[in-house]
N, C-alpha and C positions, 0 to 999 in steps of 0.2 A: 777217933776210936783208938785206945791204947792197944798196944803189938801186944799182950797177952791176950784181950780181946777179940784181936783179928785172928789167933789163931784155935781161940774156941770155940771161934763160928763154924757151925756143920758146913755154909757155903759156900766159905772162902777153903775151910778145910776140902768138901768136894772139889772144888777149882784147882787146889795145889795138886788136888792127887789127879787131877785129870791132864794137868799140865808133865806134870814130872813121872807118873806110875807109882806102882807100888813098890819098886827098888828103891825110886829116890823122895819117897814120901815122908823118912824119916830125916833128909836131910832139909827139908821142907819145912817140917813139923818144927822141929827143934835149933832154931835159928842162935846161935848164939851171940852176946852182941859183941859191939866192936871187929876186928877183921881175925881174920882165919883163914889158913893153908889149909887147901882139899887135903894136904895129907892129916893132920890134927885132924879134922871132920873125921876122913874116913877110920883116925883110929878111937879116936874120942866113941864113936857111933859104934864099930863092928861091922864095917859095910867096905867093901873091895874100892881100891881107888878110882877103876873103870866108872865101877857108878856113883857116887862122890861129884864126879866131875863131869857124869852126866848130866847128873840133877841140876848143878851148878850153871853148866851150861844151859840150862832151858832155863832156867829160872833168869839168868841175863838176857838170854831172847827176848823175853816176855817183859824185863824193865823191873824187875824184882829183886835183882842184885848186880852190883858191881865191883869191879875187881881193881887194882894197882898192882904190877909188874915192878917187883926187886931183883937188882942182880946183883948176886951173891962177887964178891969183891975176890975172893980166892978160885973159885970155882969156874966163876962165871955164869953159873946156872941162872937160870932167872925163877922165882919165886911170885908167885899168886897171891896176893892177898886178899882175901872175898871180904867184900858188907852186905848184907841183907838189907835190901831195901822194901819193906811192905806196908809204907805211908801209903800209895798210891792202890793198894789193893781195891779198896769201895770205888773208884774211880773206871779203875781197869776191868770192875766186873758190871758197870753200870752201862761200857763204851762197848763191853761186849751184850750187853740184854739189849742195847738197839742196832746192833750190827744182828743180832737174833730176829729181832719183830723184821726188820727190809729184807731180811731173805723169806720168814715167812710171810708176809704181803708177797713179796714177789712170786714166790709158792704159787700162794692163794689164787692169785690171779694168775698164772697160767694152770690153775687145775678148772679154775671157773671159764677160760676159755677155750679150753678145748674139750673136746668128746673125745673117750677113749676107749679102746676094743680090749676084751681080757679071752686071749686061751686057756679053757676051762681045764686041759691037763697039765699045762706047763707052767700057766701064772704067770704067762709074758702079756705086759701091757703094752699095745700098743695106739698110737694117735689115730685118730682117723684116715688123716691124709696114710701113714704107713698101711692103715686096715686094708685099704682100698687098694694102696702098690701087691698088696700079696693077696688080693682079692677075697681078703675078707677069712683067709684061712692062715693057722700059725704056718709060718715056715720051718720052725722046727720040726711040729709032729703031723701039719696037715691038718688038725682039728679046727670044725667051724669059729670064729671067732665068736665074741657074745658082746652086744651092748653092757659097757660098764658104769656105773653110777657111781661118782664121786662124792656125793652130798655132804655124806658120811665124813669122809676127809674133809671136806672145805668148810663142816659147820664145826670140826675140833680145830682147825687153823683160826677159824674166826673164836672160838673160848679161848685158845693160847695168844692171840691177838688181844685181845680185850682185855685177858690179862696182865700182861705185857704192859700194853697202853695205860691201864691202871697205878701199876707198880711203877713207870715211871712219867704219871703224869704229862702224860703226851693224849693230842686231841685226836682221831683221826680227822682225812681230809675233808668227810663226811660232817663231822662234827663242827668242826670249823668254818662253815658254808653254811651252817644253822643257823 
């Protein structure tokens, strides 16, 4: 996928801005090539140097850009020089939609095995075993607890699953054993 590509995708576009925020969204956006000093970004842009090198820095967390250190010969200062890296974007957002689906499984299956009790004024859920330590009434306000039905939740876990599994062609364990 060519880098003007990846950054006209709504998804990848979503992802940058969920990684960096809305301060460092234009530092994100607007990758320029070859290397660059956060300070040229932050004046090139209109944007504070603080967030510049905010952005920059998540953006290397995340494996999306990397840097070379110059020391300036008079000075001694040392100098940044940043590359955008976002070959690996389809990659990084593929590792995260199944690092997504094994927490929702894992969800799923701890909402499918346990019962759990809801205080009708406060909205505190609580597990069974917990219902029972406080017999059955919120600790908070004292109100009887209520049987709570999860279905609801665990049959939109199992649609986001299914989707999931879809989109990246993964069988579940279910399927598998067919």
């Amino acid at each position: 996928m060519a880098f003007e590509e990846l950054l006209n995708d709504p998804v990848i576009q979503k992802y940058l801005h969920e990684l960096v925020g809305p301060t460092g969204m234009p530092v994100a956006a607007a990758p320029p090539d070859g290397e660059v000093t956060d300070e040229e970004l932050a004046e090139d842009l209109g944007l504070e140097l603080n967030d510049v090198r905010r952005a920059l820095f998540i953006l290397y967390e995340n494996d999306l850009a990397s840097y070379r250190r110059v020391r300036d010969e008079d000075s001694g200062w040392l100098t940044y020089l940043w590359t955008f890296e976002y070959d690996q974007v389809p990659e990084i957002l593929e590792e995260e939609m199944y690092h997504l689906l094994e927490a929702l499984e894992t969800r799923k299956d701890y909402e499918a095995d346990n019962e759990f009790y809801l205080c009708p004024e406060e909205s505190i859920r609580f597990e069974f075993g917990e219902a029972m330590e406080f017999t059955f009434e919120c600790p908070s306000c004292g109100a009887d607890l209520e049987s709570m039905s999860n279905d609801q939740l665990i049959r939109a876990m199992d649609e986001r699953i299914a989707a999931l599994r879809e989109e990246l062609n993964v069988e579940s364990a279910d399927e598998a054993q067919a």
